[in-house]
Backbone as ProteinMPNN parsed JSONL, in Angstrom:
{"seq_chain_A": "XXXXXXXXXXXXXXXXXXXXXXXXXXXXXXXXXXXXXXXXXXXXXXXXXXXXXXXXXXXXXXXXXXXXXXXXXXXXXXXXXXXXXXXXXXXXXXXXXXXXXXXXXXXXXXXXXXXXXXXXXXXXXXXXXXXXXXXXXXXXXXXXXXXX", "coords_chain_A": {"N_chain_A": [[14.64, 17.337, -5.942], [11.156, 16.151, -5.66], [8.236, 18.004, -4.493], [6.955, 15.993, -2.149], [4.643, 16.358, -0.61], [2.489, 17.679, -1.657], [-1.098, 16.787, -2.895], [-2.608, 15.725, -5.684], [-2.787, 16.161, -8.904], [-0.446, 17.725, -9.681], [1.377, 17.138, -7.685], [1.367, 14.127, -7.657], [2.593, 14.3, -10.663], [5.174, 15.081, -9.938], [5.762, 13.236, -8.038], [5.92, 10.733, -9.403], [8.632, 11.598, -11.041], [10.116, 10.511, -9.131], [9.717, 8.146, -9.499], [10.459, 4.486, -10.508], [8.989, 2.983, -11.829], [5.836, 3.197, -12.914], [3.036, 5.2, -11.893], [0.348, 4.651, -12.418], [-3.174, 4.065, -12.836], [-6.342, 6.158, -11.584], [-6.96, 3.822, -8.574], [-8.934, 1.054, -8.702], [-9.951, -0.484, -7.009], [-10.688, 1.569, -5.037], [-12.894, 1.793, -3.197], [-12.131, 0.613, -0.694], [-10.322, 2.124, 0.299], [-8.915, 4.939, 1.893], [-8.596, 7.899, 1.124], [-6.807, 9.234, -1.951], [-5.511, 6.464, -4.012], [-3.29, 4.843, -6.742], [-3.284, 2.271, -9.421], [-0.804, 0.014, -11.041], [-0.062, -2.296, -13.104], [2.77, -3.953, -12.843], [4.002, -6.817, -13.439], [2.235, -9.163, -15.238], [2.469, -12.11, -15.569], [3.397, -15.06, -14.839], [3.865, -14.103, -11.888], [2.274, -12.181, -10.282], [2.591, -8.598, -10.02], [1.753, -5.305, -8.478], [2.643, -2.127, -8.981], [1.221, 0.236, -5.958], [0.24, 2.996, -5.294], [-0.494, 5.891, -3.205], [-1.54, 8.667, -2.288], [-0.391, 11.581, -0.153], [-1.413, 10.658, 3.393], [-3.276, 9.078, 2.413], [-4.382, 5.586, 2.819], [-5.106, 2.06, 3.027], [-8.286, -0.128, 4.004], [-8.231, -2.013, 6.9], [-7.528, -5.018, 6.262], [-7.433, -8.916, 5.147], [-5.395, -10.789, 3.79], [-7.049, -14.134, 2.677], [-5.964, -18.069, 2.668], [-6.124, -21.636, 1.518], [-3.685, -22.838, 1.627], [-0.658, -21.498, 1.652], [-0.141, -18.552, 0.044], [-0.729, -15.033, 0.749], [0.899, -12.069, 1.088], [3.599, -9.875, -0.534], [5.166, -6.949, 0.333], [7.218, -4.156, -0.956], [8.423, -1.108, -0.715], [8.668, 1.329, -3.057], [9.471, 4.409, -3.166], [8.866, 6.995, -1.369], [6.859, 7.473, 1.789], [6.056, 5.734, 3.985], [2.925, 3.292, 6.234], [3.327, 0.251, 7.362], [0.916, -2.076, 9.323], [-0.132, -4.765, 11.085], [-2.834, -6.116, 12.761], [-2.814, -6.003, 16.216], [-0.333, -5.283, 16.751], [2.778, -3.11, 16.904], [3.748, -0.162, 14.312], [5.038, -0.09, 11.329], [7.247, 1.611, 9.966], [7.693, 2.652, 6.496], [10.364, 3.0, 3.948], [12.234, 3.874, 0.977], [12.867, 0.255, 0.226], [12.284, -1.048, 2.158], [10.96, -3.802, 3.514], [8.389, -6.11, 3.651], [6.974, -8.904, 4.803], [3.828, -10.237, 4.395], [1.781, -12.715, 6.142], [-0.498, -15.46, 5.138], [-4.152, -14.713, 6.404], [-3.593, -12.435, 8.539], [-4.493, -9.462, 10.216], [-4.32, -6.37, 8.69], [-3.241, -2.99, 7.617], [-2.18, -1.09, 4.99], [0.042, 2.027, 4.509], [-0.147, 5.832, 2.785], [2.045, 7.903, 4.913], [1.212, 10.92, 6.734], [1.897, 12.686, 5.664], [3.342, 12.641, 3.183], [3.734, 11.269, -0.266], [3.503, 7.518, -1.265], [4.764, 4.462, -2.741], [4.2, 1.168, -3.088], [5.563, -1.979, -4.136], [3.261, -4.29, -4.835], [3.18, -7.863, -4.124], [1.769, -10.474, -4.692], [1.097, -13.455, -3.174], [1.02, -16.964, -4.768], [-1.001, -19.104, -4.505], [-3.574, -21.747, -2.23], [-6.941, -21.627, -2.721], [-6.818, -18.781, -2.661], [-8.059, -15.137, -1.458], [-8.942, -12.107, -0.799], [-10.477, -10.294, 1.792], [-12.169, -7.479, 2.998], [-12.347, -5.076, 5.16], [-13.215, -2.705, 8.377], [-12.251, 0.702, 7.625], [-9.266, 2.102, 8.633], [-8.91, 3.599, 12.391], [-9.524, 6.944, 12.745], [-8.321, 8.35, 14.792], [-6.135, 6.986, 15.62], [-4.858, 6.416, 13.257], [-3.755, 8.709, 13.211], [-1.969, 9.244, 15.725], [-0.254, 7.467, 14.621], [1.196, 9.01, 12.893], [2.347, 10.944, 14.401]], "CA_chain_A": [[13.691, 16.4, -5.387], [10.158, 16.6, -5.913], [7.501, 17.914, -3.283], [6.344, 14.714, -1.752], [3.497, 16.685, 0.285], [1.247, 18.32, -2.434], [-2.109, 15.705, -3.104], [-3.663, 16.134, -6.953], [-1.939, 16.057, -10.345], [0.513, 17.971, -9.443], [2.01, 15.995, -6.324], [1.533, 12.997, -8.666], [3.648, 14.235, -11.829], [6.357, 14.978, -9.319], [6.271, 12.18, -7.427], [6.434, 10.333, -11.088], [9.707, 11.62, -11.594], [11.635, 9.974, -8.712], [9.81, 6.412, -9.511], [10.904, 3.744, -11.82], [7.506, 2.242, -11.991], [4.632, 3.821, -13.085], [2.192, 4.994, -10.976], [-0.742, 4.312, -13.02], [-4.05, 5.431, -13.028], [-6.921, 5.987, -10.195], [-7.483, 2.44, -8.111], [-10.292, 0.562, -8.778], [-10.932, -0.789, -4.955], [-10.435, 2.848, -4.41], [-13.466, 1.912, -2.018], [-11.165, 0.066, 0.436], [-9.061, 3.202, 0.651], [-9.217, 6.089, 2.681], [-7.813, 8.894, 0.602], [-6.581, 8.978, -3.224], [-4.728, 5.809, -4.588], [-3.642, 4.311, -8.032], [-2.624, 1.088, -9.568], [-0.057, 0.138, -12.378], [0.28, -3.48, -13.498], [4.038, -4.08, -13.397], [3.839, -8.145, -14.598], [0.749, -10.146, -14.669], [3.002, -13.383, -16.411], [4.058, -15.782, -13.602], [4.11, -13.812, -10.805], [1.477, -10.822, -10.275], [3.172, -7.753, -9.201], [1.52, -4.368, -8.841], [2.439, -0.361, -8.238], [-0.051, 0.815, -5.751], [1.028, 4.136, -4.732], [-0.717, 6.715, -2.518], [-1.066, 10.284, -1.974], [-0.101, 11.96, 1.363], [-2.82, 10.756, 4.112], [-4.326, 7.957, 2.044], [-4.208, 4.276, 3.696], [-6.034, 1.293, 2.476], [-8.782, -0.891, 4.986], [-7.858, -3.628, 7.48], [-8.063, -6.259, 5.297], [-7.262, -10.428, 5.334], [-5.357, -12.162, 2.579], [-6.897, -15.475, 2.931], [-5.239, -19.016, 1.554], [-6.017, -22.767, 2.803], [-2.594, -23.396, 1.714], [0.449, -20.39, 0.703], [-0.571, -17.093, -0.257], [-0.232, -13.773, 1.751], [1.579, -10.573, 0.683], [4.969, -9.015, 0.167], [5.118, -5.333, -0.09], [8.437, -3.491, -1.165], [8.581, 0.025, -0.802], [9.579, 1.573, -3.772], [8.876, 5.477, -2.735], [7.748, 7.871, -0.01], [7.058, 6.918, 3.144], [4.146, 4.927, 4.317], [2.919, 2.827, 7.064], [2.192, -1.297, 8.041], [0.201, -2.173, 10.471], [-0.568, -5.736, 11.341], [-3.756, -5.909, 14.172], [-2.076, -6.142, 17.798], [1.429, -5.061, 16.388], [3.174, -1.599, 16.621], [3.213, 0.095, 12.997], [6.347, -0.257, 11.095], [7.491, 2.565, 8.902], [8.17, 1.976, 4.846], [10.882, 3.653, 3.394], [12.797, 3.02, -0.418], [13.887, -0.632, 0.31], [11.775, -2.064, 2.802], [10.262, -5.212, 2.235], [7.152, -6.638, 4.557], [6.42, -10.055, 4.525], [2.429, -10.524, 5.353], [1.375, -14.12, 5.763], [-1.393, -15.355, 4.888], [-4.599, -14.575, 7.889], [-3.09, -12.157, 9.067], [-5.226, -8.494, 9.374], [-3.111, -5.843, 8.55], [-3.437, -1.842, 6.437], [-1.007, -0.375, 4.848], [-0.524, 3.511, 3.678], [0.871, 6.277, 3.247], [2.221, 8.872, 5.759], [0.135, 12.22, 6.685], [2.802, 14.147, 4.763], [4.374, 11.968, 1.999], [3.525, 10.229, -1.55], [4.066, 6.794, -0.725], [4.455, 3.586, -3.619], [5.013, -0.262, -2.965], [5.408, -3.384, -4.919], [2.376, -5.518, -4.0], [2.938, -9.228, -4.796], [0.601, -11.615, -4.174], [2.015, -14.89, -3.006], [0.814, -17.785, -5.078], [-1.392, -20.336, -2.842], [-4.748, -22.316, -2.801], [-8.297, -20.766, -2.532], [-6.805, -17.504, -2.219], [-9.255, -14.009, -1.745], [-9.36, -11.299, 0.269], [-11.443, -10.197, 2.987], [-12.155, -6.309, 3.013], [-12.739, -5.017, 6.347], [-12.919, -1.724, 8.234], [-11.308, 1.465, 7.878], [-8.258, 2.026, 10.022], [-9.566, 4.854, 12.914], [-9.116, 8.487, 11.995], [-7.419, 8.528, 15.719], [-5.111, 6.0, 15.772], [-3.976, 6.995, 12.172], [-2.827, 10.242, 13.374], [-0.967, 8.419, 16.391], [1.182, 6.848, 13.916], [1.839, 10.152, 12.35], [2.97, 12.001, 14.992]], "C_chain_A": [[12.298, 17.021, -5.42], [9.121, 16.882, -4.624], [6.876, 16.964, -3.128], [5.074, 15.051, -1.13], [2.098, 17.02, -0.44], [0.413, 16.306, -3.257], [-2.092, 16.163, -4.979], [-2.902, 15.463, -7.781], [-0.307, 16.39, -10.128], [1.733, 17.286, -8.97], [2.344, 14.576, -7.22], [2.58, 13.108, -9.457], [4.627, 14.474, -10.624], [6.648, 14.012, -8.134], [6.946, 10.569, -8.709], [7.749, 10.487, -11.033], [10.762, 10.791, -10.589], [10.605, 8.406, -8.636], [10.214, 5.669, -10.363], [9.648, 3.283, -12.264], [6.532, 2.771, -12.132], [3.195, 4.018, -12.426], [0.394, 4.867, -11.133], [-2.148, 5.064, -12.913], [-5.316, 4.85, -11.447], [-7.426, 4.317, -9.995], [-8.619, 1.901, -8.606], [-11.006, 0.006, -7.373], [-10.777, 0.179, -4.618], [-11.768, 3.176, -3.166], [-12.945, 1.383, -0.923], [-10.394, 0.953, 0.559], [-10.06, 4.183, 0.928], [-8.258, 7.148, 2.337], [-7.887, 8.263, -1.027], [-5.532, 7.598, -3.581], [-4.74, 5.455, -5.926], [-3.146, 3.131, -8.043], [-2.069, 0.893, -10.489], [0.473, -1.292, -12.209], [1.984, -3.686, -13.86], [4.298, -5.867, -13.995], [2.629, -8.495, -14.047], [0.932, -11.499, -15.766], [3.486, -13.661, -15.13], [3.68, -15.791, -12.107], [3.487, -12.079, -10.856], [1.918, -9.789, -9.334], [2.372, -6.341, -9.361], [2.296, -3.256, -8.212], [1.567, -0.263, -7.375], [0.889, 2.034, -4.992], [-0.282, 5.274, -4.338], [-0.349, 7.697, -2.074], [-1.339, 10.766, -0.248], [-1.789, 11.55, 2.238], [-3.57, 9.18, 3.404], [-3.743, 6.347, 2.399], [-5.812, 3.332, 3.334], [-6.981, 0.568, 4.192], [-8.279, -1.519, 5.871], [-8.245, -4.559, 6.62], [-7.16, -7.895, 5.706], [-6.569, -11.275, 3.926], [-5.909, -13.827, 3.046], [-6.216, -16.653, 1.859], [-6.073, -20.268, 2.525], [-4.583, -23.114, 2.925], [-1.597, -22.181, 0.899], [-0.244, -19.649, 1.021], [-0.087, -16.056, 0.886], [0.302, -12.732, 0.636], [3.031, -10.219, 0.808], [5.143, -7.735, -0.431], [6.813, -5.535, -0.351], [8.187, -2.485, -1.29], [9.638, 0.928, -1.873], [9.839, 3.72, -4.089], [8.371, 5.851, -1.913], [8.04, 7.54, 0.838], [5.467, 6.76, 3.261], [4.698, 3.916, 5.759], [2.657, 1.428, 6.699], [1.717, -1.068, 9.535], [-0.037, -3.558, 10.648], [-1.45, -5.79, 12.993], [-2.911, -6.615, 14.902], [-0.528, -5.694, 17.677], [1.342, -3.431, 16.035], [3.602, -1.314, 15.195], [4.843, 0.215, 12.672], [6.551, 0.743, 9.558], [8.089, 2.322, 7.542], [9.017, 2.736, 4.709], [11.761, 3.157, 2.049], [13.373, 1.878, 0.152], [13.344, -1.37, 1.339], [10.993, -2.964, 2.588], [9.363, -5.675, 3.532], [6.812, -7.53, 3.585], [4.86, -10.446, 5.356], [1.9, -12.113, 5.298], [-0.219, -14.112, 5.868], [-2.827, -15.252, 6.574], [-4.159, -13.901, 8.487], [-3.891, -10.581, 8.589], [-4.322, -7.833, 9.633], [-4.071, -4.351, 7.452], [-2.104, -1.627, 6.029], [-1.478, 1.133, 4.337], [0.18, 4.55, 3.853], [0.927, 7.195, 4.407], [1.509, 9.988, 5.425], [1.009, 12.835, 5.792], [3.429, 13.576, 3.603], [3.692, 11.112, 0.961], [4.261, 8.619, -0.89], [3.854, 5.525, -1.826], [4.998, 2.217, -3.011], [4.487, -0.938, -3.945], [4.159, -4.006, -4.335], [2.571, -6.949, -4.999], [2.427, -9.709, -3.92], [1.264, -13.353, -3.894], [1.022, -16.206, -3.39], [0.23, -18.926, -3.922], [-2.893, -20.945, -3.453], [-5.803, -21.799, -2.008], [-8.216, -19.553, -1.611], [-7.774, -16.199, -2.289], [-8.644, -12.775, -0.131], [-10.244, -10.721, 0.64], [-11.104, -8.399, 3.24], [-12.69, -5.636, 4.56], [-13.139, -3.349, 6.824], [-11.965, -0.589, 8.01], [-10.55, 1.658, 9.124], [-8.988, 3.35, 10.596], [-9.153, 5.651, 13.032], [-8.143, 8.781, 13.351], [-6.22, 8.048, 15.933], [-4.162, 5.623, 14.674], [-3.129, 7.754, 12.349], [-1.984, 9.945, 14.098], [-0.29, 7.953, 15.552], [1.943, 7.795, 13.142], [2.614, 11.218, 12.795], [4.156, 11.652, 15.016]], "O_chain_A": [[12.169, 18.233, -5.244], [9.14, 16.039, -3.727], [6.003, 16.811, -3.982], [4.282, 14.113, -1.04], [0.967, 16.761, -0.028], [0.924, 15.303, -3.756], [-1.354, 17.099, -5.289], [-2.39, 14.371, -7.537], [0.682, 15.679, -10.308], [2.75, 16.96, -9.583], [3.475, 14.112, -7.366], [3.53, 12.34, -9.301], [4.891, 13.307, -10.333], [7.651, 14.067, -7.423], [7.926, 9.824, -8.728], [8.313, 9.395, -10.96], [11.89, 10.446, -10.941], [10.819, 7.625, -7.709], [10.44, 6.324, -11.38], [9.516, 3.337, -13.487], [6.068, 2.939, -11.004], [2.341, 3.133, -12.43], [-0.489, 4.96, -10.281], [-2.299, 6.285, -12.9], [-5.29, 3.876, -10.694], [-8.04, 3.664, -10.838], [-9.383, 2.777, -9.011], [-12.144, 0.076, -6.911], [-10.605, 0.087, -3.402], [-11.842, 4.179, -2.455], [-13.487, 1.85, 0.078], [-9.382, 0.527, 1.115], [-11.23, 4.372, 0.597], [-7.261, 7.367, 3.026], [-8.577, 7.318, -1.411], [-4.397, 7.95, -3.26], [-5.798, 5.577, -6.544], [-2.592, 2.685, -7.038], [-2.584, 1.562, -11.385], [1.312, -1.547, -11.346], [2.396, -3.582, -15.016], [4.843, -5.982, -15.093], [2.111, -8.296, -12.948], [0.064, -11.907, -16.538], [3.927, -12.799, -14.37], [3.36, -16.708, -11.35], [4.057, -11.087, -11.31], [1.753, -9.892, -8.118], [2.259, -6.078, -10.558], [2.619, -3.351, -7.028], [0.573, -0.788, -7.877], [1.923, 1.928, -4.333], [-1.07, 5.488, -5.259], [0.745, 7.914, -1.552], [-2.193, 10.397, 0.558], [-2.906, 11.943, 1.904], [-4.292, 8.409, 4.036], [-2.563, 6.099, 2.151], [-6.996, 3.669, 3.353], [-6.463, 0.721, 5.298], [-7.193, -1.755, 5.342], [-9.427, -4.77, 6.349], [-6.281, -7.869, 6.567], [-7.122, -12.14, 3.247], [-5.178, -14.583, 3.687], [-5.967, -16.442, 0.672], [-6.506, -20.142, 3.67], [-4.133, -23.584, 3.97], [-1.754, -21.968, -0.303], [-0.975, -19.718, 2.01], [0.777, -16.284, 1.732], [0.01, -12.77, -0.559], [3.646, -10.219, 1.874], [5.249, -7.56, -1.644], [7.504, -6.525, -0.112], [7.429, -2.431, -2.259], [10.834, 1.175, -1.721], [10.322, 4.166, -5.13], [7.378, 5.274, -1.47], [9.201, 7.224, 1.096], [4.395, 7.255, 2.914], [5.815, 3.719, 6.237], [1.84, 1.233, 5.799], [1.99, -0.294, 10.452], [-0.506, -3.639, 9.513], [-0.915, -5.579, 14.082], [-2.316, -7.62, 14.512], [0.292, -5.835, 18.584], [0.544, -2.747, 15.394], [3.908, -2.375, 14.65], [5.706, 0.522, 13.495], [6.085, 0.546, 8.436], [9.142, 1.684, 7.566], [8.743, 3.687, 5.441], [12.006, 1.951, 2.049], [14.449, 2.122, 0.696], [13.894, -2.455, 1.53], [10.315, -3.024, 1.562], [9.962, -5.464, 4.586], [6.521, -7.436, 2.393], [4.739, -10.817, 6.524], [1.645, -12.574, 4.186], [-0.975, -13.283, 6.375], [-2.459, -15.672, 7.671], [-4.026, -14.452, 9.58], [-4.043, -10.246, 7.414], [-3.477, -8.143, 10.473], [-5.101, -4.512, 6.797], [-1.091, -1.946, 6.651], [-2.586, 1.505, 3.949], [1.033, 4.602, 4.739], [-0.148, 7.344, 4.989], [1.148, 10.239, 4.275], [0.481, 13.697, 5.09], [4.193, 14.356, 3.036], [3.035, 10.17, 1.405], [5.288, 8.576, -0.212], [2.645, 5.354, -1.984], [6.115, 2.165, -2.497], [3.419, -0.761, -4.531], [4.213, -4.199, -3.12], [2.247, -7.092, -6.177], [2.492, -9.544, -2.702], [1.82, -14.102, -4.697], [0.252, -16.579, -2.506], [0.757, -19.405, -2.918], [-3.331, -20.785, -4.593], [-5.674, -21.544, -0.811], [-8.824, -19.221, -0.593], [-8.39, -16.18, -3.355], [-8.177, -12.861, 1.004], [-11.088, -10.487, -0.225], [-9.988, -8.031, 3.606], [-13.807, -6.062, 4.853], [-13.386, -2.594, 5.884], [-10.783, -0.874, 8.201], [-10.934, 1.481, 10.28], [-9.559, 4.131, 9.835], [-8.045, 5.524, 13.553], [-7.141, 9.451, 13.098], [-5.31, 8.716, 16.424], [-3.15, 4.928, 14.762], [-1.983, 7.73, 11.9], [-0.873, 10.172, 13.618], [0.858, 8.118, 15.964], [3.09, 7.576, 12.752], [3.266, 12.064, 12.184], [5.01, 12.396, 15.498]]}, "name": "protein", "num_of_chains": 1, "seq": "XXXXXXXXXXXXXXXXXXXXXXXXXXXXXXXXXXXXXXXXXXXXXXXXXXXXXXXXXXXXXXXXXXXXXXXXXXXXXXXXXXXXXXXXXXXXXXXXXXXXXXXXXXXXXXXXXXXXXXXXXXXXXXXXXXXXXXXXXXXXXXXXXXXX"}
């Protein structure tokens, strides 16, 4: 098993080896994140699914899928260990196989754990005058609370 803790290249190629999915290359909203993430297009026919996978410590914004009608988010955890969060709700730990359903309006981060590589599925749930809403970073205190 590969060290899940080490950040860089390194940490990367061996987190690589226990995914099926490719963990692609550095984010592009990598300004909505707090730490290193990447992204890897797994379909973009039908039904838009991505990789986004994160290195130990890194956790994306509070952010908002909005819809007027559908849309939202469903993660799957396909690696690591990471966090949800949905604002006013206690934080619910990812591990291979968990699946979070985010509806749409609803603010919420996700990310991974202080100590672990962490990858999910992100699909986007099909809807009308969908966007999201980028917000602040989650607080450097209340991160670590979920880490302890």
């Amino acid at each position: 098993m590969a060290d899940i803790t080490e950040k860089g290249a390194v940490g990367k190629a061996a987190f690589q080896q226990e995914l099926m999915f490719p963990i692609g290359e550095k984010n592009p909203y990598g300004k909505f994140f707090d730490g290193q993430s990447y992204l890897a297009a797994v379909s973009d026919q039908q039904v838009a699914i991505h990789n986004v996978t994160f290195e130990p410590g890194c956790r994306n914004h509070w952010h908002i899928h909005h819809a007027t009608s559908g849309g939202g988010q469903l993660l799957i955890c396909v690696g690591g260990r990471g966090w949800y969060q949905a604002w006013g709700e206690a934080p619910v730990l990812m591990t291979p196989g968990t699946v979070v359903n985010i509806p749409p309006e609803v603010k919420h981060w996700h990310g991974a754990a202080a100590d672990s590589w962490f990858a999910h599925l992100a699909i986007e749930v099909d809807g009308e005058d969908t966007s999201n809403e980028w917000l602040e970073p989650v607080d450097e205190a209340a991160y670590a609370a979920v880490n302890k």
